[in-house]
C-alpha positions, 0 to 999 in steps of 0.5 A: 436486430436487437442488440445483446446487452447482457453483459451489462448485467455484470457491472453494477455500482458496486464496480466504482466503488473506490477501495479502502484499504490500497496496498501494493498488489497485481489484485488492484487491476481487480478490485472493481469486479471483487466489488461486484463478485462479492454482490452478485455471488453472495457467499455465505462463506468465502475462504482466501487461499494467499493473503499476503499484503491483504488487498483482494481479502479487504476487497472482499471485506468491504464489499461484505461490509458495505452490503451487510451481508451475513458472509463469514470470511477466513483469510489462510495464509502464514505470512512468511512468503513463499518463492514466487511471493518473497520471504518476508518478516511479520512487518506485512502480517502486523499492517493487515491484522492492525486493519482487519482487526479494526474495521472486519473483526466482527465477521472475519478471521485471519488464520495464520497456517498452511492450507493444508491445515486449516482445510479440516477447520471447515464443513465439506460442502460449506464454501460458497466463494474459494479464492487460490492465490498461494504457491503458483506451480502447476502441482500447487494449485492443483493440489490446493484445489483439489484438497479444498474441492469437497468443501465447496458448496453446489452453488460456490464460485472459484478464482484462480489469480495468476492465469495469465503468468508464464514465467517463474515456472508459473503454472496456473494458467496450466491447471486452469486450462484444464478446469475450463474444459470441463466447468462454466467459466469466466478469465480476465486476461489483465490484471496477471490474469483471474479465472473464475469458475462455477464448478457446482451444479447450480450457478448463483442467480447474480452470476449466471450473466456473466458465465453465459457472456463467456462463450460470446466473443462481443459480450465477453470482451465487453465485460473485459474492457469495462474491467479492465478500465475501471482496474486502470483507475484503481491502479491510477488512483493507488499510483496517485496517492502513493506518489502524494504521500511520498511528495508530502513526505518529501515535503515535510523532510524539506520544512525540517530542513528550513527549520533547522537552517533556521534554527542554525542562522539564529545560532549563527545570528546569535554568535554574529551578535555578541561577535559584535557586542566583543568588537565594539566593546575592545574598539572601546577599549582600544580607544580608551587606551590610546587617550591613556597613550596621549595622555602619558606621551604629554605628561612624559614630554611635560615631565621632560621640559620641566626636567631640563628647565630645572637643570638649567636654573640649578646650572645658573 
């Protein structure tokens, strides 16, 4: 029997590449197949809906970067937060824009507003790759896919982060449910879940693989696994250098300390020093005047005797 491979199509050595940009996010455990998406999918457009810290959307970026794709990419997203993300200042928008701006500016674009208004910002039938990511209740998703759906190219790929949450009235896992019975489909379980869906009527040549693994139970869960471990080394290794930074922040907190110890002992040495210098000086001067003590005690017992000898001859 010949043994069926085919998932190894989908996995390449864009899969263990080690990403640049590395921030907090449930997205780590994915980095690897975005890596991988970006290649065998290549998008000429690819729209994230959800940015928040940026680490799915710089995933992309450098994968489109580093395989110098001519990929137009849009970030949407007002970075205020929402319920199940949090509410937060401008402090996340800042650090991504400060990086995107730096090393993406040339092909990509941040677009700081609702999804709703930036759908009209966009050729129907021009999105080659469309990641949902915003609000997660069911009616969210399902109308954030369905106001965007008539952008998407015959060719374009969907993901849906989140698929496999079912809390916080979470309800993604819902929706994609339903996407799944009726299109080509893909989900990873780890990760909080990612769905991937081909809902056009052509499937990208580099992505075919991994939608015909999908209905094989072995195939499938090898495309999983291997994912699902290289996702652990992205995790461990954000985990890693996280912790080393915060051990070298500790251990530039402690040379601060030791020098200002040290400067305090030089104080310290110092007034120990001329303490030192004043005691010497005053045992000196305690010397000096009880030889003067000495000194007027003889000449007081002299002047006493010289006294009583001259009243002795005056009484003669």
């Amino acid at each position: 029997m010949t043994e069926n491979n085919t998932w190894r199509q989908c996995i390449s050595p864009a899969s263990f590449w080690r990403p640049d940009y590395s921030v907090d996010s449930a997205w780590l455990a994915h980095g690897p197949f975005a890596f991988w998406l970006v290649e065998a999918a290549r998008p000429r457009l690819l729209v994230e809906l959800g940015t928040h810290r940026g680490f799915s959307y710089a995933a992309f970026c450098q994968a489109i970067a580093r395989l110098n794709y001519d990929t137009k990419a849009f970030a949407v997203d007002t970075w205020r937060g929402d319920e199940h993300a949090g509410f937060y200042g401008d402090e996340i928008f800042g650090g991504l824009s400060a990086y995107h701006d730096r090393h993406y500016s040339g092909f990509s674009s941040l677009l700081r507003m609702t999804f709703d208004e930036a759908v009209g910002y966009f050729e129907d039938g021009s999105i080659d790759l469309l990641h949902i990511d915003g609000r997660h209740r069911y009616e969210d998703v399902k109308h954030d896919f369905e106001q965007w759906s008539r952008k998407l190219s015959d060719r374009a790929i969907v993901l849906f982060h989140d698929t496999n949450v079912r809390e916080r009235e979470f309800g993604v896992f819902r929706f994609w449910s339903e996407l799944a019975k009726r299109h080509p489909h893909f989900e990873f379980p780890h990760g909080h879940g990612l769905g991937v869906l081909a809902p056009g009527s052509s499937i990208p040549e580099g992505m075919r693989a991994l939608f015909e693994c999908g209905p094989q139970p072995d195939q499938a869960t090898s495309i999983r696994q291997a994912y699902a471990n290289l996702g652990n080394v992205v995790r461990d290794d954000w985990i890693a250098r996280t912790e080393l930074t915060a051990a070298r922040a500790e251990l530039d907190s402690c040379r601060r300390q030791i020098e200002e110890l040290g400067a305090e002992i030089a104080t310290a040495t110092q007034i120990s020093d001329g303490l030192e210098s004043t005691t010497g000086r005053l045992r000196d001067q305690l010397a000096a005047l009880s030889d003067a003590e000495s000194r007027a005690k003889t000449l007081a017992e002299t002047a006493r005797t010289q006294g009583n000898e001259i009243a002795r001859l005056h009484n003669e």
